[in-house]
C-alpha positions as a Markdown table, in Angstrom:
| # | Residue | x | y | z |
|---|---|---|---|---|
| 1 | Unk | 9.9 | -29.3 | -11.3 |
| 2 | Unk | 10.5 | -28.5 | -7.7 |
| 3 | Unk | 10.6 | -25.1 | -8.6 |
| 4 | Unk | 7.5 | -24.9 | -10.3 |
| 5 | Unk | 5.6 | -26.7 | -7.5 |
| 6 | Unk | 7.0 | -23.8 | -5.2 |
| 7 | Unk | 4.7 | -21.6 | -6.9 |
| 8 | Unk | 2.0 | -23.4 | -6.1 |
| 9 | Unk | 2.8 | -24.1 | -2.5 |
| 10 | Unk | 4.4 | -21.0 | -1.0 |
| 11 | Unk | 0.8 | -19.2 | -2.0 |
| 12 | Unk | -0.8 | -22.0 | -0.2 |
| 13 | Unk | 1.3 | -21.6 | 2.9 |
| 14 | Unk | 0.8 | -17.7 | 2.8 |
| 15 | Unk | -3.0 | -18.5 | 2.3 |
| 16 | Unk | -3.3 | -20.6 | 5.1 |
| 17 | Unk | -1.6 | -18.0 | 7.8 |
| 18 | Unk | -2.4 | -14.6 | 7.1 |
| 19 | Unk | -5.7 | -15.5 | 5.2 |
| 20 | Unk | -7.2 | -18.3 | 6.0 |
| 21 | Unk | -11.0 | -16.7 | 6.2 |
| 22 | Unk | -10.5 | -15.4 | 3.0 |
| 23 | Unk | -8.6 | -18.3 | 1.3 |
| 24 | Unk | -11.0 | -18.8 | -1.8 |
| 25 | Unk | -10.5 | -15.3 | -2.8 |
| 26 | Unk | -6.8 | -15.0 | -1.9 |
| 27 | Unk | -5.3 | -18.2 | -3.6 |
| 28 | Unk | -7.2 | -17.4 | -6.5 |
| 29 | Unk | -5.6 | -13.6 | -6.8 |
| 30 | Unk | -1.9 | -14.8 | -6.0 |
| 31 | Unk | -2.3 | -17.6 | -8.6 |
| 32 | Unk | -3.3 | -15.0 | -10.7 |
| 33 | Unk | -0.1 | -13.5 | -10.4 |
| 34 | Unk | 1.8 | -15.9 | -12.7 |
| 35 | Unk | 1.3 | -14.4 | -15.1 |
| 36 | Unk | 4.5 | -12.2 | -15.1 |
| 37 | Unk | 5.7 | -15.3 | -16.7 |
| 38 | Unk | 4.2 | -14.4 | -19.8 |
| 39 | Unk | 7.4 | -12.3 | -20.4 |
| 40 | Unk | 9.2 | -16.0 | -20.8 |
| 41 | Unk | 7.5 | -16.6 | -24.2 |
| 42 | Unk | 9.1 | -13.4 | -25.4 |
| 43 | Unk | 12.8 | -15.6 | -24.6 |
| 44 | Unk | 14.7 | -17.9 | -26.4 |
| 45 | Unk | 14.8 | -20.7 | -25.4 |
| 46 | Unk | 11.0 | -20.1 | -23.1 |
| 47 | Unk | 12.3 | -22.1 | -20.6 |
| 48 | Unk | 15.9 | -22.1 | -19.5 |
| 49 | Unk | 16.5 | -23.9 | -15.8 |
| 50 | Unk | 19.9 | -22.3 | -15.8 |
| 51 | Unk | 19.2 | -18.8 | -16.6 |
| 52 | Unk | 18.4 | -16.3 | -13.9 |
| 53 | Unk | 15.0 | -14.5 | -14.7 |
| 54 | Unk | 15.4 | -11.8 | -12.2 |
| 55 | Unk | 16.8 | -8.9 | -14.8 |
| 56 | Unk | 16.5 | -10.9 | -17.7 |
| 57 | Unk | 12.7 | -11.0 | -18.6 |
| 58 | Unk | 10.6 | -7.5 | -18.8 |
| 59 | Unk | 8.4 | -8.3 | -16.1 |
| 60 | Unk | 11.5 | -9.5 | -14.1 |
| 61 | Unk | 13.4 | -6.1 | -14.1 |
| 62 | Unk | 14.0 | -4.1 | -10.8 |
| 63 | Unk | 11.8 | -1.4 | -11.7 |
| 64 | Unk | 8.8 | -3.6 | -12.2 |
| 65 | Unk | 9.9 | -6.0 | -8.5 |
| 66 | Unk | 9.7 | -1.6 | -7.1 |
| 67 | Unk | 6.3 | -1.4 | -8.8 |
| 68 | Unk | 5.2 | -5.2 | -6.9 |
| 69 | Unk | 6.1 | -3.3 | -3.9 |
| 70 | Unk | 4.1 | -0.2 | -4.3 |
| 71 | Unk | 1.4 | -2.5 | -5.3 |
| 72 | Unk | 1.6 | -4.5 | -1.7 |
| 73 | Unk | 1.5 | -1.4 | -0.3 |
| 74 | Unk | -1.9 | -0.3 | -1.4 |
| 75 | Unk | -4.3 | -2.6 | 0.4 |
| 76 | Unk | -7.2 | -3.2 | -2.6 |
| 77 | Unk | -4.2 | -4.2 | -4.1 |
| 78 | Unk | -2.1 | -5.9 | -1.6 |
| 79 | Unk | -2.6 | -9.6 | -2.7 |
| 80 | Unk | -1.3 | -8.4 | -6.2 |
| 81 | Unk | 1.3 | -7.2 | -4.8 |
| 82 | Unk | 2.3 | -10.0 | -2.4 |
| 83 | Unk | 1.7 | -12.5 | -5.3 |
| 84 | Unk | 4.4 | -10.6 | -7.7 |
| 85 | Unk | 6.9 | -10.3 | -4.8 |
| 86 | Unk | 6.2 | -13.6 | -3.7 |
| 87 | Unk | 7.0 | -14.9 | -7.4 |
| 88 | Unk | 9.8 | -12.8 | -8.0 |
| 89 | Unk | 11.4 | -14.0 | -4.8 |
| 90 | Unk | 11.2 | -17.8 | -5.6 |
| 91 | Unk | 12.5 | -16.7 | -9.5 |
| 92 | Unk | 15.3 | -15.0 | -7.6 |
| 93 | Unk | 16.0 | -18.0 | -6.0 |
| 94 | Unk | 17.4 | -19.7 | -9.1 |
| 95 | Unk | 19.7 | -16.7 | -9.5 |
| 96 | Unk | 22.2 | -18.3 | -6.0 |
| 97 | Unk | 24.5 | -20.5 | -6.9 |
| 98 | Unk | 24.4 | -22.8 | -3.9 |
| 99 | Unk | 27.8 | -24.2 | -2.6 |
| 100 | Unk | 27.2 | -28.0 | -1.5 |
């Protein structure tokens, strides 16, 4: 659950320092983003906490994280962008197995 909230939160925090005069149109566009995780209903089982979307789902592959980047390069399509790399990064956080 933490993970999900993450979603909502880090687009928040981004919102409210690079964006803040703009915040009704930007946290709408980098929700908007989620949904790369359409390629989870394409998986078996959807949802897997243990599995490591980065490289496993479509929208998850390397190519398509380059494509994010070109995207956030392009400023009418920055937020986009931002949003996808922003996602992929917390997905990608799943993928560390932390030592405690």
């Amino acid at each position: 659950m933490f993970h999900i909230s993450l979603h909502f939160l880090v687009p928040a925090l981004l919102v409210s320092l690079f964006y803040r005069d703009r915040w009704r149109r930007a946290y709408p566009v980098l929700m908007a983003t989620m949904v790369v995780d359409i390629d989870h209903l394409w998986a078996n089982p959807i949802y897997d906490p243990d599995r490591c979307s980065i490289g496993f789902h479509l929208l998850h592959q390397p190519e398509f994280i380059a494509l994010y980047l070109v995207l956030a390069l392009i400023p009418k399509m920055r937020l986009i962008g931002i949003g996808c790399l922003v996602h992929m990064a917390l997905d990608g956080l799943d993928c560390v197995n932390f030592i405690v």
